[in-house]
N, C-alpha and C positions, 0 to 999 in steps of 0.2 A: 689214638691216632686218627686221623682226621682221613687220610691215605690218598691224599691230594695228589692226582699226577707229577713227578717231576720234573714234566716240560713245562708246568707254571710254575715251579722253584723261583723264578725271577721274579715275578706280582708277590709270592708268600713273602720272600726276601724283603720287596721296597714296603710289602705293609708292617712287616716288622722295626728294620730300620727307621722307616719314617715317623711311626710312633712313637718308637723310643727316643729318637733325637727330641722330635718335638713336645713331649711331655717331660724333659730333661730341661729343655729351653724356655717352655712356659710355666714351669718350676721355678727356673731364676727369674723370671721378668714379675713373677707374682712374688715375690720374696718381699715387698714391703708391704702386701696388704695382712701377714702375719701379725700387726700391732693392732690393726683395725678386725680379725677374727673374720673375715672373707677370704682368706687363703684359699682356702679348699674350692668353693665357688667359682674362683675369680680364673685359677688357675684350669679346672675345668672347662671353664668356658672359652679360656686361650689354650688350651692343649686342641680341643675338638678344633676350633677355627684353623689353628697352624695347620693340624693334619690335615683339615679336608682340603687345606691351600697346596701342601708339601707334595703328595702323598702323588698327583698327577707327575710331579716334575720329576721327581724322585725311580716313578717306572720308567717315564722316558729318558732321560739323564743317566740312567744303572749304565746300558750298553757303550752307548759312547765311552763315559769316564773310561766302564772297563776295556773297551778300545784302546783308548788313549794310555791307559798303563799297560798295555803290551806293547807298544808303539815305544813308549819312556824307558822300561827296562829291556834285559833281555836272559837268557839264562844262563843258570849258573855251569 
């Protein structure tokens, strides 16, 4: 365990989400260079770039949204 404060839960949270989305999405976007044997590479190279793009929006974007769905629902 790494024993990260948990008033940075939010930054752990978006660098987690945002990785996984976008190594999920630059997964599918490399999915034709598997005939040409650069998959791995190709995908690589666009997982890193989505993330270092995603990964800004993603911490700042987290509060709002979850705003906004307290705002949208309410309880049971």
């Amino acid at each position: 365990m790494l024993g990260i404060p948990r008033r940075f839960s939010h930054f752990v949270y978006g660098v987690i989400q945002s990785g996984l989305t976008c190594a999920i999405a630059a997964g599918i976007a490399s999915f034709p260079f598997i005939a040409t044997g650069t998959f791995v590479i190709h995908w690589l190279q666009s997982w890193f770039v989505a993330w270092i793009m995603m990964l800004p929006i993603v911490l700042f974007a987290a509060p709002a949204i979850r705003n906004l769905t307290h705002i949208l629902t309410r309880e049971d």
